[in-house]
C-alpha positions, 0 to 999 in steps of 0.5 A, spaced: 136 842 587 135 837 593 128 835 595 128 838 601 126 845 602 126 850 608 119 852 610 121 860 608 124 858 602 117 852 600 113 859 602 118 864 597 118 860 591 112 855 592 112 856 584 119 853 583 116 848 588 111 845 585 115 845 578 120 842 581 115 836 585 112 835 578 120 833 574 122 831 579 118 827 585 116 828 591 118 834 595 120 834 602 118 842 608 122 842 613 120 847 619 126 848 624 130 843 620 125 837 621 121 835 617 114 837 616 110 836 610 111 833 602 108 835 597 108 830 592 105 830 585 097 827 584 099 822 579 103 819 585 098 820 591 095 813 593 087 813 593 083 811 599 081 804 594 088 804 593 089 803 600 083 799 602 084 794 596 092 793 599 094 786 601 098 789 606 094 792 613 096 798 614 093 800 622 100 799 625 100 807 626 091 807 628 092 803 634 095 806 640 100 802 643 097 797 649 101 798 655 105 791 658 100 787 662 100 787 670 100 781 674 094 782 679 093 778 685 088 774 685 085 775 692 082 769 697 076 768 701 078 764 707 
């Protein structure tokens, strides 16, 4: 079976689910055809110390983008 369940079929079987992420890996929910969720097995989940010890920063996704800088006009005292 393929690692991408429909929402319905995730919610009907949820059994098979769960066996299935466990043999096979992380499994992937879509709802209306998009993807939604992932159930992925405990042993394969990062722990928070996992993340906070990683080498690599991971806030590209908590800082919201900045909108592109404006020039103003600095005004003048005759």
């Amino acid at each position: 079976m393929s690692n991408i369940w429909p929402a319905d079929a995730a919610k009907e079987n949820f059994n098979d689910l769960l066996e299935t992420a466990l043999a096979q890996g992380p499994q992937i929910v879509t709802q209306h055809g998009v993807a939604a969720a992932v159930l992925v097995p405990i042993d394969q989940w990062p722990t928070l110390k996992d993340l906070l010890l990683a080498p690599e920063a991971r806030t590209e996704q908590l800082t919201p983008p900045r909108p592109a800088l404006r020039n103003r006009i600095i005004p003048t005292f005759d």
